[in-house]
VMD Tcl script that builds the backbone (N, CA, C; Angstrom):
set m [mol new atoms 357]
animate dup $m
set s [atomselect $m all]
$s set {name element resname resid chain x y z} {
  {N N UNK 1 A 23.609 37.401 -2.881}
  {CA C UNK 1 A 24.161 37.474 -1.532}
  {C C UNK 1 A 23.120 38.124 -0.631}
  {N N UNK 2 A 22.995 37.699 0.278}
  {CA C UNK 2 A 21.982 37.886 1.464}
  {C C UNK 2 A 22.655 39.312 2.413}
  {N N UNK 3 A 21.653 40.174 2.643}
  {CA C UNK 3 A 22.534 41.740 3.373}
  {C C UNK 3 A 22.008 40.989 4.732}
  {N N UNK 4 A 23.100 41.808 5.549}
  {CA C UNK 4 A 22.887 41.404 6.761}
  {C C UNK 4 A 21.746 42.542 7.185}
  {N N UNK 5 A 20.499 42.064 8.313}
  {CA C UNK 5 A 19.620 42.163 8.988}
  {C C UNK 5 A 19.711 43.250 9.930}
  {N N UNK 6 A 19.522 44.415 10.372}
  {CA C UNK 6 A 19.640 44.879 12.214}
  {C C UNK 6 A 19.830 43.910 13.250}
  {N N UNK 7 A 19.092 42.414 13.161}
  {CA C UNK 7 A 19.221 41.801 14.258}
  {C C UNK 7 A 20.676 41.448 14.414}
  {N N UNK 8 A 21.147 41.073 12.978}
  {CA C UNK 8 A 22.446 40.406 12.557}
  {C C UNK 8 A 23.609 40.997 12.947}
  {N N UNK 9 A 23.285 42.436 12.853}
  {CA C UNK 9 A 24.632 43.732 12.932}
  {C C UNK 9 A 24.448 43.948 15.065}
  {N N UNK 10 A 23.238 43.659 15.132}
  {CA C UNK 10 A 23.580 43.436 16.600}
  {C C UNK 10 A 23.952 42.173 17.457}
  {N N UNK 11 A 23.612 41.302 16.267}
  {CA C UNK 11 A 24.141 39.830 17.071}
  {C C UNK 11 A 25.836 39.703 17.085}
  {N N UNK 12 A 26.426 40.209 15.579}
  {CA C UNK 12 A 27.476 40.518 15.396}
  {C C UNK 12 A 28.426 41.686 16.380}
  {N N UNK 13 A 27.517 42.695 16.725}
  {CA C UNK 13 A 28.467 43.475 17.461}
  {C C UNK 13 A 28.256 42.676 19.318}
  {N N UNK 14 A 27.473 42.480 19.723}
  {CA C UNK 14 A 27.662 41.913 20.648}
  {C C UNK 14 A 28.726 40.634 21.009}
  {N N UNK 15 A 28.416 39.720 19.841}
  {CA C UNK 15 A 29.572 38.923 19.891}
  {C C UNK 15 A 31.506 39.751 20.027}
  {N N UNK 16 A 31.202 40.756 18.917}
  {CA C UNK 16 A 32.718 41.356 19.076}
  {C C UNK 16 A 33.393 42.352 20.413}
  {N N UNK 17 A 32.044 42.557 20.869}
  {CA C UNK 17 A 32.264 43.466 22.222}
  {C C UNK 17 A 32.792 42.137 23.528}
  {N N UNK 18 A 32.007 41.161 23.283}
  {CA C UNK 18 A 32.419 39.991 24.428}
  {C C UNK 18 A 33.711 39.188 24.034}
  {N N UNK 19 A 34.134 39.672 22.406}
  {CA C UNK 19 A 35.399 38.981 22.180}
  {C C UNK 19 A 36.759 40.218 22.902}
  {N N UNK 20 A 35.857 41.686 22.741}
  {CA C UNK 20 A 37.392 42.624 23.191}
  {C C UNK 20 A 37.252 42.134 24.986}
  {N N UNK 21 A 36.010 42.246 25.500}
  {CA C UNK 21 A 36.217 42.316 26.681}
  {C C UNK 21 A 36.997 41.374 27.364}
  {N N UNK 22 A 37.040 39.844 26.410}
  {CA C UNK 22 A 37.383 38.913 26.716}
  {C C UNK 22 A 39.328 39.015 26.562}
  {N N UNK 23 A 39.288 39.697 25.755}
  {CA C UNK 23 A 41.121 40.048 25.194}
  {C C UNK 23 A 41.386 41.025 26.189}
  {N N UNK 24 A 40.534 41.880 26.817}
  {CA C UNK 24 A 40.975 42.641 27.741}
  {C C UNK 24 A 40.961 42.041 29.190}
  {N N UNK 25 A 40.577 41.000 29.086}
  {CA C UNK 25 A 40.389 40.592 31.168}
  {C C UNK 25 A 41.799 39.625 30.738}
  {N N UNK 26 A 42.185 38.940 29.874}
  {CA C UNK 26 A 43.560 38.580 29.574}
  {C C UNK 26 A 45.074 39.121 29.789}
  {N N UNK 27 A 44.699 40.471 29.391}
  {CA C UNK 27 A 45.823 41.092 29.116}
  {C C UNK 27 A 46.959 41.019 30.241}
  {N N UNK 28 A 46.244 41.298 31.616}
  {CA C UNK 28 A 46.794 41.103 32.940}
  {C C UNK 28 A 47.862 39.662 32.857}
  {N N UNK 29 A 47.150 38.671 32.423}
  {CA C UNK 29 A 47.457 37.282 32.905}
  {C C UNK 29 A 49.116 37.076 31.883}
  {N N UNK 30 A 48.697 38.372 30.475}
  {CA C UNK 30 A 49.335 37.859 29.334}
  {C C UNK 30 A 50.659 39.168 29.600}
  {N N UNK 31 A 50.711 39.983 30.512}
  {CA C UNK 31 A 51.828 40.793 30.763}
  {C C UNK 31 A 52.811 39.784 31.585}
  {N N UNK 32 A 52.104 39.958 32.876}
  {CA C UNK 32 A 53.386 38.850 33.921}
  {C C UNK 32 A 53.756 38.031 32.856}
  {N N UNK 33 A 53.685 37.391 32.074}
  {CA C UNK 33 A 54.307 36.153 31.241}
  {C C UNK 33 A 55.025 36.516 30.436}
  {N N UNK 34 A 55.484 37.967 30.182}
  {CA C UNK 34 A 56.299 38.528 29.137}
  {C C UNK 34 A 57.408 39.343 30.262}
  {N N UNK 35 A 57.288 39.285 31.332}
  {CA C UNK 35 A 58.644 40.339 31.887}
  {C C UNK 35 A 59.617 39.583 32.117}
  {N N UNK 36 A 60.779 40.278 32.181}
  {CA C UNK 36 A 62.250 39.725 32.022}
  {C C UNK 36 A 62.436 38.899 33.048}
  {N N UNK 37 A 63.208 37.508 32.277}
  {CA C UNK 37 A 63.419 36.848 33.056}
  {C C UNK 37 A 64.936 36.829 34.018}
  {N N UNK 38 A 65.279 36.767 35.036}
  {CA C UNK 38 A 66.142 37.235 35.803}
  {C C UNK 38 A 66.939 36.269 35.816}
  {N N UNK 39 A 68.515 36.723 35.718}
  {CA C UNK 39 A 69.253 35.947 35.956}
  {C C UNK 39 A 69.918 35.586 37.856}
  {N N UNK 40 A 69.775 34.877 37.939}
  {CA C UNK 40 A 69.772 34.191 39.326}
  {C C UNK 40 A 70.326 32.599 39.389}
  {N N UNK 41 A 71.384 32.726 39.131}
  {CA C UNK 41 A 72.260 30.783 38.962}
  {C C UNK 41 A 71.285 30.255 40.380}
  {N N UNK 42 A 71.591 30.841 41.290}
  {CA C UNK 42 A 71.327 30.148 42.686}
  {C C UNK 42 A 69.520 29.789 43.001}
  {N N UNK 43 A 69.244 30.254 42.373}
  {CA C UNK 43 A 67.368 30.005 42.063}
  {C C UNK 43 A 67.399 29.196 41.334}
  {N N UNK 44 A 67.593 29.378 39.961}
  {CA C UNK 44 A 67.298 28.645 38.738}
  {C C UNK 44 A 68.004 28.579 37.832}
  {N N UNK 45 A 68.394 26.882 37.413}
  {CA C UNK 45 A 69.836 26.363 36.934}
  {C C UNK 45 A 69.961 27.177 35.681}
  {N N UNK 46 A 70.455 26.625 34.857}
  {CA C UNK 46 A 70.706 26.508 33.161}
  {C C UNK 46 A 69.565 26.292 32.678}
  {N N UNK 47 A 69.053 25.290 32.495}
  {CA C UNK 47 A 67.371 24.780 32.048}
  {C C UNK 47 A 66.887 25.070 32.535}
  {N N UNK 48 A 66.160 25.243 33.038}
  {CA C UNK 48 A 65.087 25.985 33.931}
  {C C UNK 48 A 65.592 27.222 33.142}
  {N N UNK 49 A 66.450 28.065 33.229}
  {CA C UNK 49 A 66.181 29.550 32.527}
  {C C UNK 49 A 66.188 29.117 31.301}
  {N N UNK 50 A 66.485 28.492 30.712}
  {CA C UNK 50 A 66.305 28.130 28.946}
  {C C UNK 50 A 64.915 28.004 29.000}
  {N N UNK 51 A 64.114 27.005 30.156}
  {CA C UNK 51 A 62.965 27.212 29.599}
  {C C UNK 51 A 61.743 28.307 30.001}
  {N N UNK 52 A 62.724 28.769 31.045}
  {CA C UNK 52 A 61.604 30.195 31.190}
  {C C UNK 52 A 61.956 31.275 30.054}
  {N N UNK 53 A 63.196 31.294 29.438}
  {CA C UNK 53 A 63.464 32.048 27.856}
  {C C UNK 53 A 62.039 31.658 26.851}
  {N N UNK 54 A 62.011 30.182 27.062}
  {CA C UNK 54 A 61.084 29.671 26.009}
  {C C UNK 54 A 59.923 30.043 26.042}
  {N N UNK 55 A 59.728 29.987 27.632}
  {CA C UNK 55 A 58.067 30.478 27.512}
  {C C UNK 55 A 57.846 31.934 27.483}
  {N N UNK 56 A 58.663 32.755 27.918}
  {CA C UNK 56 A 58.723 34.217 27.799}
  {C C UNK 56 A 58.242 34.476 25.803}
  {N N UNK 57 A 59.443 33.575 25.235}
  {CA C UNK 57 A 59.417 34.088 23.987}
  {C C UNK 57 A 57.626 33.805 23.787}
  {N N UNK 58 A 57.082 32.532 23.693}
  {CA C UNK 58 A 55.673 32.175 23.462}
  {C C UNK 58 A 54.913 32.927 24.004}
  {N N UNK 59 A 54.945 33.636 25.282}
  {CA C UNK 59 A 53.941 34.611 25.916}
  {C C UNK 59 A 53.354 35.796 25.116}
  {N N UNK 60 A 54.975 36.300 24.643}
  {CA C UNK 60 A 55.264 37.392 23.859}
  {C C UNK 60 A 54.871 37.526 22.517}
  {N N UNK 61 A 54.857 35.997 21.461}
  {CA C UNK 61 A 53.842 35.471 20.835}
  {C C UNK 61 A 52.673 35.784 21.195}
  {N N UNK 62 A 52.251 34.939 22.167}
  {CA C UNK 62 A 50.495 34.873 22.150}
  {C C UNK 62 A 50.389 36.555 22.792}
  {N N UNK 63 A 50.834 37.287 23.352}
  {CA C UNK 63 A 50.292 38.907 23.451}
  {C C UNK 63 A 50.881 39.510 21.826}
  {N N UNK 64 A 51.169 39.526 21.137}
  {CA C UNK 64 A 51.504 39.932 19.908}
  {C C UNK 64 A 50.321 39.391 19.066}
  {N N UNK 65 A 49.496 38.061 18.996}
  {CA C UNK 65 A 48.240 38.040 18.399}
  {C C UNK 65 A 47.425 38.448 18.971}
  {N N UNK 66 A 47.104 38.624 20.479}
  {CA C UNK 66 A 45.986 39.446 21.119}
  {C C UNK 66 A 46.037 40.573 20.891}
  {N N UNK 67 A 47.038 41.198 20.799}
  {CA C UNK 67 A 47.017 42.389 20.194}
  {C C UNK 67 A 46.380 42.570 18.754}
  {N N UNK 68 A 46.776 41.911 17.816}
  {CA C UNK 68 A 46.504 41.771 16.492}
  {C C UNK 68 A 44.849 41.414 16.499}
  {N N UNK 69 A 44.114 40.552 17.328}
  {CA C UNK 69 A 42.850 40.267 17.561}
  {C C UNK 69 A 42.202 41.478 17.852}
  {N N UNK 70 A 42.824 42.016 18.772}
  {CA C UNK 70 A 42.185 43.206 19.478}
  {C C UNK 70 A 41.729 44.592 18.589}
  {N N UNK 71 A 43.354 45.136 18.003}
  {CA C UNK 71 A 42.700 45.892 16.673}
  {C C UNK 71 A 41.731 45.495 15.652}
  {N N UNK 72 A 41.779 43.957 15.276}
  {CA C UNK 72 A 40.746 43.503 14.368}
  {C C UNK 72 A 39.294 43.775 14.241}
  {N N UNK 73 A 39.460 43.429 15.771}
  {CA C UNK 73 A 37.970 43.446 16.398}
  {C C UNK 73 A 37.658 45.038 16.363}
  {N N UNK 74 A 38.047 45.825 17.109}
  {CA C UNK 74 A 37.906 47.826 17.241}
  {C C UNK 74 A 37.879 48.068 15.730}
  {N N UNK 75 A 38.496 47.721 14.449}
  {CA C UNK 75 A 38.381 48.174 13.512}
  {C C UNK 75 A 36.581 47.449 12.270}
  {N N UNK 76 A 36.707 46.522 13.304}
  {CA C UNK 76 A 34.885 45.709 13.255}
  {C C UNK 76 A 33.585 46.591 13.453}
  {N N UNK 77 A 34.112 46.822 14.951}
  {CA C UNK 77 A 33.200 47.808 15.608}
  {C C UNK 77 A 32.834 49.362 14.978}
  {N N UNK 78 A 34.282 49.789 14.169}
  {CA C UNK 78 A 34.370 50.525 13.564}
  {C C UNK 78 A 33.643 50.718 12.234}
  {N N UNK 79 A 33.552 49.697 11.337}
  {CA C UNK 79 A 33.162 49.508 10.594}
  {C C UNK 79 A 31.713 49.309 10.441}
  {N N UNK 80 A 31.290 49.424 11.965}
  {CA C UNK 80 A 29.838 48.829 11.860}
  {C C UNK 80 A 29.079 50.510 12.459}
  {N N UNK 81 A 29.989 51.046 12.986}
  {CA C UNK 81 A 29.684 52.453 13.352}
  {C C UNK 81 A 29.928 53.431 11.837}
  {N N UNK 82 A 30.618 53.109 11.129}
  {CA C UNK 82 A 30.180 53.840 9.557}
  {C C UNK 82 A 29.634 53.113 8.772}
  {N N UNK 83 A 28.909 52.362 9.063}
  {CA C UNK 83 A 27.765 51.172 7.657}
  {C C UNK 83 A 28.694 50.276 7.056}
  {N N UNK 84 A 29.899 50.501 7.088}
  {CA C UNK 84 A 30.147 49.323 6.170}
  {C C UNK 84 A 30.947 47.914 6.290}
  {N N UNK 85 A 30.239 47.728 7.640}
  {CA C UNK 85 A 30.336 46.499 8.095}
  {C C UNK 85 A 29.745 45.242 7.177}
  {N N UNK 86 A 30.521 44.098 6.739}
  {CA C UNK 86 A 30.134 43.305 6.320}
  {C C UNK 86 A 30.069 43.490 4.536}
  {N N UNK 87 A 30.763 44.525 4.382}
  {CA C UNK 87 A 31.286 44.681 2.824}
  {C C UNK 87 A 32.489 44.343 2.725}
  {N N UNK 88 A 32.792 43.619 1.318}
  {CA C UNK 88 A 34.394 43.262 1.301}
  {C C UNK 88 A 35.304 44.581 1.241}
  {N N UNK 89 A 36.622 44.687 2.001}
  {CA C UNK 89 A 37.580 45.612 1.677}
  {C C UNK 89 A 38.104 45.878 0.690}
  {N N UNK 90 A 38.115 44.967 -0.372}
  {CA C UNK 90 A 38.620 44.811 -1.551}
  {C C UNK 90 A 37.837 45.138 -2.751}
  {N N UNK 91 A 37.014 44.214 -2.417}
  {CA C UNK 91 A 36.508 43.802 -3.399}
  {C C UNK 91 A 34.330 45.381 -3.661}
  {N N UNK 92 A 34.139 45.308 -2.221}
  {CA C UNK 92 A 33.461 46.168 -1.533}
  {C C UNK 92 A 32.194 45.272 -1.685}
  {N N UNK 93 A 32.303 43.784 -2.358}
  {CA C UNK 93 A 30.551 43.194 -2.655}
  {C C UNK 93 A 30.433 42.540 -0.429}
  {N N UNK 94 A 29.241 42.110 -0.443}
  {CA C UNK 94 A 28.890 41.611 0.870}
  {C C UNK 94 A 30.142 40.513 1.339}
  {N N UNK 95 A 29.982 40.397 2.713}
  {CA C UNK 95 A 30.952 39.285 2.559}
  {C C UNK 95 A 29.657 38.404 3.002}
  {N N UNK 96 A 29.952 36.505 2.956}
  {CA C UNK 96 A 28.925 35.877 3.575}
  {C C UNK 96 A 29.011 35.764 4.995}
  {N N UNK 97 A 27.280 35.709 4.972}
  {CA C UNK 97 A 26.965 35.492 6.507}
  {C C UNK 97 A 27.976 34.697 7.233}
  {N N UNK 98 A 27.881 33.453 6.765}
  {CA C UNK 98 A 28.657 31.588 7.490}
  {C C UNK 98 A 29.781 32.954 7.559}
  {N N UNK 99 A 30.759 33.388 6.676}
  {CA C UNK 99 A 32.226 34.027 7.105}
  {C C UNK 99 A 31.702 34.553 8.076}
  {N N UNK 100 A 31.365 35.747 8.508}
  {CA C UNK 100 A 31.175 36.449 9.608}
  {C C UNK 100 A 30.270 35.736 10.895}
  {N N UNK 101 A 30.198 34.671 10.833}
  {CA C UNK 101 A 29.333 33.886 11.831}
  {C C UNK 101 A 30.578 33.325 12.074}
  {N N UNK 102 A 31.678 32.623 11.635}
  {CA C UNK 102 A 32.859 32.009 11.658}
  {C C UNK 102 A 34.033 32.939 12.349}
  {N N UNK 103 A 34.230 34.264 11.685}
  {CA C UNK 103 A 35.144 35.575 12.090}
  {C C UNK 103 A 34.464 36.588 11.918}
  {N N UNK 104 A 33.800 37.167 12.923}
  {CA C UNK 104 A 32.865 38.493 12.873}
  {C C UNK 104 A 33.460 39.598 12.804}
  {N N UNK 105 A 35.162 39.221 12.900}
  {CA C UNK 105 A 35.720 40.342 12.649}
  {C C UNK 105 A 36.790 40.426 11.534}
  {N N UNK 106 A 36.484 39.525 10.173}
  {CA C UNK 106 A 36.648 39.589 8.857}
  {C C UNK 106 A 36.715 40.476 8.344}
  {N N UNK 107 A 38.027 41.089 7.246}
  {CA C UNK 107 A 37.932 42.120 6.373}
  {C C UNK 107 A 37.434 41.784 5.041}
  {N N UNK 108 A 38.153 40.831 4.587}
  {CA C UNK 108 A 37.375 40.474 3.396}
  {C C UNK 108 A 36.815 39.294 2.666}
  {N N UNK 109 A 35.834 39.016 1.862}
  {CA C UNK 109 A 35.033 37.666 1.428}
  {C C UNK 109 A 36.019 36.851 0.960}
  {N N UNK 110 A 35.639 35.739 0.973}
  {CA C UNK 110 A 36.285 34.286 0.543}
  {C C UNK 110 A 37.108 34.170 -0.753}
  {N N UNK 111 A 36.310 35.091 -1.388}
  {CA C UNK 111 A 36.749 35.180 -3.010}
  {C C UNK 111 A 38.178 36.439 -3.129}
  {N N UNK 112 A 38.271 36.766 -1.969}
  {CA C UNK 112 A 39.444 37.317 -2.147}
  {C C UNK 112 A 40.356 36.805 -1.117}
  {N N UNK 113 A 39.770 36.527 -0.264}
  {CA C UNK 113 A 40.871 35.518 0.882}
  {C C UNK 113 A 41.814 34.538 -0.339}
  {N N UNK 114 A 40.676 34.012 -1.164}
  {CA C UNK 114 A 41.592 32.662 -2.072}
  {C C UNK 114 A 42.494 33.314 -2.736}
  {N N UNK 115 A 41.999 34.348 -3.167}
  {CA C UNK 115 A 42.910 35.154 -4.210}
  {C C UNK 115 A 44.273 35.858 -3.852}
  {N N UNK 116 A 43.937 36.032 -2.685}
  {CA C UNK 116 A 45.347 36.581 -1.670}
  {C C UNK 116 A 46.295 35.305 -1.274}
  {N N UNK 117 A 45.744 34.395 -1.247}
  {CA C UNK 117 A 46.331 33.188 -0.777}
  {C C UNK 117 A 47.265 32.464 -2.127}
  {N N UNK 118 A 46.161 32.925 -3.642}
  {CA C UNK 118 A 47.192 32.046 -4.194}
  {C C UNK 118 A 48.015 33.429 -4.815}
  {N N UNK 119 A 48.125 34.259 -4.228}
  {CA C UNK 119 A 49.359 35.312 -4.830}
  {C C UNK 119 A 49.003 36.097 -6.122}
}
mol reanalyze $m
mol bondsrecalc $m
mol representation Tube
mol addrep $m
């Protein structure tokens, strides 16, 4: 397994800093889409509020994985501020480059992703 480089651990953290900043200029867009939707017959019928229910619920979704992205990423950054960025969590061997070129903010190598997957 190939260790990652200085250039690598900075190509990597730059990428994860433009992924939080990017979850953070969101967040704005991804609140309004989660506040309560008001009941008002004389505005907006039956459907119409069923489907502003619907999209409320999906908003609330997609800010519930930005969130989940967001720690991923800070606990990346983290990891790269105590060295052990790019070691498996599990397992503690390297993870591969292609993974972390793919999800730079990966906890653990392939060989345990499968292994978690088949139970």
């Amino acid at each position: 397994m190939i260790m990652l480089t200085d250039t690598d651990l900075s190509t990597f953290r730059e990428r994860l800093e433009q992924r939080l900043a990017a979850l953070a200029e969101n967040a704005d867009l991804r609140r309004s889409s989660t506040e309560t939707v008001e009941l008002d017959q004389t505005r907006t019928g039956r459907l119409s509020r069923m489907d502003a229910l619907q999209g409320q619920a999906m908003a609330k979704a997609t800010e519930a994985r930005a969130h989940e992205q967001i720690l991923r990423v800070r606990a990346a950054l983290r990891r790269m501020d105590e060295g052990t960025y790019g070691d498996c969590a599990r397992c503690e061997e390297p993870i591969a480059r292609g993974r972390l070129e793919a999800d730079p903010a990966t906890l653990i190598c392939i060989a345990c992703a499968e292994q978690s997957e088949r139970g």
